[in-house]
C-alpha positions as CSV (number, residue, x, y, z in Angstrom):
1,X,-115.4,138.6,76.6
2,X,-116.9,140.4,79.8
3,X,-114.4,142.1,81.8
4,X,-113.3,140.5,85.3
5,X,-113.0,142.9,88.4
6,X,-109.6,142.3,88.6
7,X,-109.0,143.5,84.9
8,X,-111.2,146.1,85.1
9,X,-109.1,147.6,88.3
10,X,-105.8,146.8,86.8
11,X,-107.2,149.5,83.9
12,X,-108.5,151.9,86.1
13,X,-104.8,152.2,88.1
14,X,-103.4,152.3,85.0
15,X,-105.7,155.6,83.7
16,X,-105.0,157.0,87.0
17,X,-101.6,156.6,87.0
18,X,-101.3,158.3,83.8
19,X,-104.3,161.0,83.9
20,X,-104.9,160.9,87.5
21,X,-104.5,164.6,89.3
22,X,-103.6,163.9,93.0
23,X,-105.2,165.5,96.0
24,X,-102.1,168.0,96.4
25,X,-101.9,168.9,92.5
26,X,-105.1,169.6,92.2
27,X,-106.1,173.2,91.9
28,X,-107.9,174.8,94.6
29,X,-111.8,175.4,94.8
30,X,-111.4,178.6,96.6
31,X,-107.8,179.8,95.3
32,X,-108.7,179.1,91.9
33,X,-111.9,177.7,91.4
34,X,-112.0,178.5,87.2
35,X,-108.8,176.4,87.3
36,X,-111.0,173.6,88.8
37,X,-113.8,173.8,87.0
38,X,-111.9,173.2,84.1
39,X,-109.9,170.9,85.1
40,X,-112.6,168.8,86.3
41,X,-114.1,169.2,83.1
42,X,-111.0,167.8,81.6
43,X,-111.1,165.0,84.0
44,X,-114.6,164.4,83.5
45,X,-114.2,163.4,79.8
46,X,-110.9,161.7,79.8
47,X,-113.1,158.9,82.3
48,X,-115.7,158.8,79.9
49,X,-113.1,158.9,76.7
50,X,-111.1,155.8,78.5
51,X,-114.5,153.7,79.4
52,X,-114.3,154.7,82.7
53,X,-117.5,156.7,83.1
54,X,-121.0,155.9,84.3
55,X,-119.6,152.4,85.9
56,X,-123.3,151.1,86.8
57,X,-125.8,153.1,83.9
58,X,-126.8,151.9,81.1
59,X,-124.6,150.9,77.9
60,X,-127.1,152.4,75.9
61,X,-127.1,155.5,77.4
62,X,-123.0,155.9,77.6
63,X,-122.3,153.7,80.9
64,X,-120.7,150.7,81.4
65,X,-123.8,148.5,82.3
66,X,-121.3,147.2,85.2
67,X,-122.7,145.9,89.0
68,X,-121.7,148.1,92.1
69,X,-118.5,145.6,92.6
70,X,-116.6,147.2,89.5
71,X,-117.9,150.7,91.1
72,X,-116.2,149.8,94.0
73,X,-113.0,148.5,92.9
74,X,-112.3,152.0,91.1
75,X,-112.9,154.1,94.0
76,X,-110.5,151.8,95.8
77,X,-108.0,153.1,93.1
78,X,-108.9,156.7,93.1
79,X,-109.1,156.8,96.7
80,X,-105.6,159.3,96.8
81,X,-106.6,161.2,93.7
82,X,-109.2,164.1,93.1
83,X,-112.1,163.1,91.9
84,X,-113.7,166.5,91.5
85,X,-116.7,165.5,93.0
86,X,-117.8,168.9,94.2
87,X,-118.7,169.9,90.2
88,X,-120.1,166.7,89.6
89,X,-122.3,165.3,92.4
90,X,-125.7,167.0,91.5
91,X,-125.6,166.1,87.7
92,X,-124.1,162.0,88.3
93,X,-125.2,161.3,92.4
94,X,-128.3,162.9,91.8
95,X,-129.9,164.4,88.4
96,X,-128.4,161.2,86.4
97,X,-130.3,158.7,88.8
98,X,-133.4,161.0,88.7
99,X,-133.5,160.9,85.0
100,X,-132.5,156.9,84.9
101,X,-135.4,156.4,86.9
102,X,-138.1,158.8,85.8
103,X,-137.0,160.0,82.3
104,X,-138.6,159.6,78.5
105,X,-136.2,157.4,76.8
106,X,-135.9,160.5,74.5
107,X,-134.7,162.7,77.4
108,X,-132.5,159.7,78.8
109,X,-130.8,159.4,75.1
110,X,-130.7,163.4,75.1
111,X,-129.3,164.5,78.4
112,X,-127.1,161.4,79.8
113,X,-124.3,160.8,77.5
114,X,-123.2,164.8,77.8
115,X,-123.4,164.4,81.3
116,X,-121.2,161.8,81.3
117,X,-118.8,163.2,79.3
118,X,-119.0,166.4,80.8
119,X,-120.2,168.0,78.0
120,X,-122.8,169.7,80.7
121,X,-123.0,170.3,83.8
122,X,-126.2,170.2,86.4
123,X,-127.6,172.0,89.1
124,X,-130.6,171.3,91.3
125,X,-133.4,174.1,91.5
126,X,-135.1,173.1,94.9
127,X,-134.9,175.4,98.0
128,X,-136.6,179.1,97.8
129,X,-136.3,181.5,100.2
130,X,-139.6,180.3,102.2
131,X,-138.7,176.9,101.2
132,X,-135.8,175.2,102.4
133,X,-136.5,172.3,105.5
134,X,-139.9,172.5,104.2
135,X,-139.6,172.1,100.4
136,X,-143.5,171.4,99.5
137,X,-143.8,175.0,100.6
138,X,-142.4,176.1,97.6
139,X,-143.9,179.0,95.4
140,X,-142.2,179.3,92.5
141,X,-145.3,178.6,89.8
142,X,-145.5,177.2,86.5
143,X,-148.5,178.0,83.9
144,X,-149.6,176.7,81.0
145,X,-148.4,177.8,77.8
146,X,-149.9,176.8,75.0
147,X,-148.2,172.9,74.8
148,X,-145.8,173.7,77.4
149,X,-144.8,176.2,80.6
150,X,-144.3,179.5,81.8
151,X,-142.2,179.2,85.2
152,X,-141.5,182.3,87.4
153,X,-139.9,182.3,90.6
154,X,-137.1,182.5,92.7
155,X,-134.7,179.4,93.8
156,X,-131.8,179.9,96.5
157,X,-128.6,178.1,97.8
158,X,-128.1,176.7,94.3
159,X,-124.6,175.2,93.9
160,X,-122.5,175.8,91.0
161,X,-125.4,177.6,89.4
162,X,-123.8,179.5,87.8
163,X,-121.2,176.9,86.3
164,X,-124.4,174.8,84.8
165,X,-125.8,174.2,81.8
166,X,-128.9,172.6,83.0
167,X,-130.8,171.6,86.1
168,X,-134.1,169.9,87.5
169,X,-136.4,172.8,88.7
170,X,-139.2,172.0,90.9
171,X,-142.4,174.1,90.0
172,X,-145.9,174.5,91.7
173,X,-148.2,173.3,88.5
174,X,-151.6,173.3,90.6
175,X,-151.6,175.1,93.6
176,X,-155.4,174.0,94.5
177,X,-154.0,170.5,95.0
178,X,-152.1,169.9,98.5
179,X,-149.0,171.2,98.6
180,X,-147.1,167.7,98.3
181,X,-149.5,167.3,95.0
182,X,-149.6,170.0,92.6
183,X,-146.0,169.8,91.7
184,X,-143.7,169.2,88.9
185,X,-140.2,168.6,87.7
186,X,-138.8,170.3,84.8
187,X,-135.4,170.0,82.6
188,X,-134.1,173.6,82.5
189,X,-131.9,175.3,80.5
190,X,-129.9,177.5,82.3
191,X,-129.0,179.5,79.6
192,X,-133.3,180.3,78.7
193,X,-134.2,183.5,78.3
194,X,-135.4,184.9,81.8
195,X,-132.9,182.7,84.0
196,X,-130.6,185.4,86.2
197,X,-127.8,183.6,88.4
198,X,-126.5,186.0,91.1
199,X,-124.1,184.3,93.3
200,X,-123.7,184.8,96.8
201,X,-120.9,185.5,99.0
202,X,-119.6,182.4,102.0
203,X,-118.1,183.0,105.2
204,X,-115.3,181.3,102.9
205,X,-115.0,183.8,100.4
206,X,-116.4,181.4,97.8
207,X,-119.4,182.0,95.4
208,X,-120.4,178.2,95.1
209,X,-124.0,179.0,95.8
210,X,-126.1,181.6,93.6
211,X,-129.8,183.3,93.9
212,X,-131.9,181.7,90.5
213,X,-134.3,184.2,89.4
214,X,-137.3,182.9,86.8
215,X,-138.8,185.4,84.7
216,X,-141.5,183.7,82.3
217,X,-139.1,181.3,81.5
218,X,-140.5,179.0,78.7
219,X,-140.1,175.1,79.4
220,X,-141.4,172.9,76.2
221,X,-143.6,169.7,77.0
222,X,-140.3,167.5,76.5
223,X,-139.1,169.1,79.9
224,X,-141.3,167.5,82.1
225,X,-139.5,164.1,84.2
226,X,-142.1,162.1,85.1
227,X,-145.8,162.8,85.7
228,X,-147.3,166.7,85.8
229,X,-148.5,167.1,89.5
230,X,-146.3,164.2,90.5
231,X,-143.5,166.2,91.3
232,X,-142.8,165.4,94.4
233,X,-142.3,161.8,93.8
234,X,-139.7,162.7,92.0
235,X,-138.5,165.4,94.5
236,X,-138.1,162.5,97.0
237,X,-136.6,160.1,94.9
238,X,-133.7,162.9,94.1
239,X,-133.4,163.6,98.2
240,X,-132.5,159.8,98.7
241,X,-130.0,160.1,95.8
242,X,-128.7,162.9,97.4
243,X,-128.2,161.9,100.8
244,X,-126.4,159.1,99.4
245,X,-124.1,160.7,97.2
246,X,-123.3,163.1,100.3
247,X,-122.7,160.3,102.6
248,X,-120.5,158.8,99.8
249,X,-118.3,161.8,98.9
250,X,-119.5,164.7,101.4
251,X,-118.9,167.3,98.6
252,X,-115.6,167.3,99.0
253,X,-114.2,168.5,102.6
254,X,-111.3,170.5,101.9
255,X,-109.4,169.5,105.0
256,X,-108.9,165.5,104.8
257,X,-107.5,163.6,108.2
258,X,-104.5,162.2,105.8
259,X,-103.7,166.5,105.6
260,X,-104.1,166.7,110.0
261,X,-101.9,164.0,110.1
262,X,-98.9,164.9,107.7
263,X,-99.4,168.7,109.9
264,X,-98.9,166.8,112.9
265,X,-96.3,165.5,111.6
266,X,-94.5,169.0,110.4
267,X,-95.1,170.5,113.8
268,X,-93.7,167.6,116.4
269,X,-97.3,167.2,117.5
270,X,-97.4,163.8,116.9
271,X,-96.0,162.4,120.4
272,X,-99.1,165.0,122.0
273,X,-101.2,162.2,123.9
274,X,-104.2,164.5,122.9
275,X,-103.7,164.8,119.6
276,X,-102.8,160.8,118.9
277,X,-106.1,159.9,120.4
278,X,-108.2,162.8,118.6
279,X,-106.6,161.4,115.5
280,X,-107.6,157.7,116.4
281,X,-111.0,159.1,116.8
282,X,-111.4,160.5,113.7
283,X,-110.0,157.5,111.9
284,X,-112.4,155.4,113.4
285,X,-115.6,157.7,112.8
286,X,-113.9,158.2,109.4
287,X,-113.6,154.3,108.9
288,X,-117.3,154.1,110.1
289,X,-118.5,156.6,107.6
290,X,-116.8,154.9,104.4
291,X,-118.3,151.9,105.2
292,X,-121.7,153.0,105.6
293,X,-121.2,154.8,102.7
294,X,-120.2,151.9,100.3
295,X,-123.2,150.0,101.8
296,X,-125.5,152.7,100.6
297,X,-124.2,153.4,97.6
298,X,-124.0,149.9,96.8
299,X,-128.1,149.7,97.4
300,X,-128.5,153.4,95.1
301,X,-126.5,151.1,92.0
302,X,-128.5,147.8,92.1
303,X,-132.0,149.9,92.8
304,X,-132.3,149.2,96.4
305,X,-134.0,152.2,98.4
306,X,-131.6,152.6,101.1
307,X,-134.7,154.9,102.6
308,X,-134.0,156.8,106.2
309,X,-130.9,154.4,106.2
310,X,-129.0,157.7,103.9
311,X,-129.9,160.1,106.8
312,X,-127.3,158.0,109.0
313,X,-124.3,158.5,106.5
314,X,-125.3,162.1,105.4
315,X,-125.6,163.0,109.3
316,X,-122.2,161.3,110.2
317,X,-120.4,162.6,107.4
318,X,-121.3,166.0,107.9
319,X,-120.4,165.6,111.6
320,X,-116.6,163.8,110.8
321,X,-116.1,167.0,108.6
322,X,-116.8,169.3,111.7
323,X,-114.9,166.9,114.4
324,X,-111.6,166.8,111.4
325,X,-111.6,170.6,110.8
326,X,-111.7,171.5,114.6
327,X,-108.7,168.8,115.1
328,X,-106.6,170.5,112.1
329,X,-107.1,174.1,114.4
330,X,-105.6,172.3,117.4
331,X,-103.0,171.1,115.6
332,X,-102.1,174.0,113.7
333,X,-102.4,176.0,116.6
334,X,-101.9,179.9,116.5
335,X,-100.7,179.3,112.6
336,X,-104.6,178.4,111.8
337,X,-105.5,182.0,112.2
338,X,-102.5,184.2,111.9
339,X,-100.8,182.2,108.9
340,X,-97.1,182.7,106.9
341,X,-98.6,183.8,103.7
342,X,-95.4,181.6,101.9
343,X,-96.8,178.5,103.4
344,X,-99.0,177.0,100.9
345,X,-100.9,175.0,103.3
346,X,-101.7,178.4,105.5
347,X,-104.8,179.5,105.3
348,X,-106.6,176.0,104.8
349,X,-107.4,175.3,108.1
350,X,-109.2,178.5,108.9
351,X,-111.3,177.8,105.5
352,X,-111.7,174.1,106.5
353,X,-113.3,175.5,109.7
354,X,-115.8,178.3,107.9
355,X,-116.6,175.7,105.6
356,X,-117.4,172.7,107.8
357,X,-120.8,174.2,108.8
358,X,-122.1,173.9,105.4
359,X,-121.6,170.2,105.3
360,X,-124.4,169.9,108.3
361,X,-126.6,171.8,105.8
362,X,-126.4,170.8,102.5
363,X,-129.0,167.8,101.6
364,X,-131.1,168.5,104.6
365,X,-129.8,170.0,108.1
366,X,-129.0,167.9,110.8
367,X,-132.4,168.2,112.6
368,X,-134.2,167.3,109.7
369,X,-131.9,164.0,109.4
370,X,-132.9,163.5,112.8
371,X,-136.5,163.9,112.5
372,X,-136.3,161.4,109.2
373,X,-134.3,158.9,111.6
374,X,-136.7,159.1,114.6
375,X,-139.9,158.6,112.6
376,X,-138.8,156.0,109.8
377,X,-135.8,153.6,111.5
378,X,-137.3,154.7,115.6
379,X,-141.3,154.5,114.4
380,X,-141.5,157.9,117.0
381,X,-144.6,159.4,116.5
382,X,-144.6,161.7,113.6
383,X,-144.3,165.5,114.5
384,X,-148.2,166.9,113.5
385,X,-148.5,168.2,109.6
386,X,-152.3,169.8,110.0
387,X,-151.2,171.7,106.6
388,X,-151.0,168.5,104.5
389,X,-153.9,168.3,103.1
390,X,-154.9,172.0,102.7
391,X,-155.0,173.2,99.5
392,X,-151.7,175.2,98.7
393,X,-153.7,178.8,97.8
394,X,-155.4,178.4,101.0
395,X,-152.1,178.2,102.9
396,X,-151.0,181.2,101.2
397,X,-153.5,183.2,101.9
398,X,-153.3,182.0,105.1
């Protein structure tokens, strides 16, 4: 008998009620951030143990084979727990969609039932240090090797890195074709011989993103996704899953409205006329952005390209994260910088504010959004690309 929506929700409260980890249980990406990995790990496999992984993939390839509305119904439910999305957005929002779309059956079979489980986690290999806005700039070359590839290079701003097991490496396979030609995507193994991981240090204190160094690293035949020299196709394909699954669940902001409100609330600020209408504000914006989001999403599951329409969510998420963290300083007042180290709460609204910035960044920076959204949903004329058909050693030489 297929499972109703209403069943299906009645089982996912039930998991969470049991295995759930609320928001204020949860341990802390910057306090303790082995703690989370692990227990996101944990939490990762108990979904997939219980039935409650992969809601819209593939039976055959460990999902549920479920439509968007039975995706929807359990984020209703976990709405007040952790979802410990910031481990697991690359490898389900964005590499698990990738490989759905563009993968062998053999790599499907190989890679998406361990991902779902949590068996192994994934990182994306994209920006270099000369190319980040620009990503069809990048250098980092892969040669022929007898049936397969020899990549070198260097990759930056990788999150968790140096928590992964794999990723999807983009690698310059013919640099006398164009630079958006020439290109192809890879299956890495993080653990290959010549991959060095060196994280690097956040205004925050955290090492989520790391420096990927390539050094001859041999990738076999099987590790191509899609085409050779049709990278980019699926480079763009990964950038709309991305955008989506940030304006879905914005990698996790560590400072929620619900948190500003219950401070508020602790500190008599509640009756401040100023501070009831900032929080209005940001409930509506925040209202705004969850709705968006759900509409996106719900075009990602059923195979709908949402296109520049991802740009809008990405671009206000990333902007409700800056306009919540700048509230919770108001609020919290002289406390937000000169904290009671007893106070558990203390120092998270001086991190919320270093790490705001990076949600305008990650998955393409607000101008770039903006460019996107002027040229594809405004038809503005396009900003002038006399590179674009040059071949890419002739630009480097250049």
């Amino acid at each position: 008998m297929t499972e109703t929506v209403p069943a299906f929700r009645r089982r996912a409260a039930d998991f969470l009620a049991r295995q759930g980890c609320r928001h204020e249980d949860a341990p802390s990406r910057s306090r303790a951030p082995g703690d989370y990995v692990a227990a996101a790990r944990v939490h990762q496999h108990a979904l997939a143990e219980h039935g409650l992984a992969g809601i819209t993939w593939p039976a055959e390839y460990g999902g549920l084979g479920l439509g968007p509305e039975f995706r929807a119904a359990f984020d209703e439910e976990a709405a007040g727990f952790e979802t410990f999305s910031a481990l697991f957005t690359i490898g389900l929002g964005m590499c698990g969609p990738v490989l759905l779309a563009l993968g062998t059956p053999e790599q499907r079979e190989r890679y998406l039932p361990p991902l779902l489980r949590a068996d192994e986690v994934w990182c994306q290999l994209f920006s270099e240090p000369a190319a980040g806005s620009d990503l069809a700039a990048l250098a980092t070359r892969a040669t022929p090797d007898g049936d397969g590839w020899r990549v070198s290079g260097q990759k930056v701003w990788t999150t968790y890195a140096h928590q992964s097991d794999r990723g999807l490496l983009l690698a310059r396979t013919d640099p006398g074709k164009p630079k958006h030609r020439g290109i192809t995507m890879f299956v890495l193994d993080m653990a290959a011989p010549g991959v060095t991981v060196r994280p690097l240090r956040q205004a925050t204190g955290d090492a989520e993103f790391n420096e990927v160094f390539l050094d001859d690293v041999r990738v076999g035949p099987g590790d191509v996704v899609g085409a050779v020299d049709e990278g980019w196709r699926a480079a763009t394909l990964m950038l709309m899953n991305e955008r989506a699954a940030l304006a879905d669940s914005p990698i996790g902001s560590p400072v929620t409205l619900e948190a500003v409100v219950a401070l508020a609330r602790r500190t008599g600020r509640t009756g401040d006329p100023f501070v009831r209408r900032a929080v209005a504000d940001a409930y509506v914006m925040q209202q705004q952005v969850e709705l968006f989001a759900r509409r996106v999403a719900g075009d990602v599951r059923v195979g709908r390209d949402p296109g520049a329409l991802a740009s809008i969510g990405k671009l206000a998420a990333g902007r409700l994260a800056t306009q919540v963290a700048a509230l919770a300083l108001e609020v919290a007042g002289p406390d937000a910088v000169a904290w009671d180290p007893a106070d558990p709460d203390g120092e998270l609204w001086a991190y919320g504010e270093l790490y705001a910035p990076s949600l305008s960044i990650a998955g393409g920076t607000e101008q770039i959004q903006r460019t996107v959204l002027g040229e594809r949903v405004l038809g503005l004329p396009r900003e002038p690309q006399t590179d674009r058909d040059v071949p890419f050693r002739d630009l480097r030489r250049g």
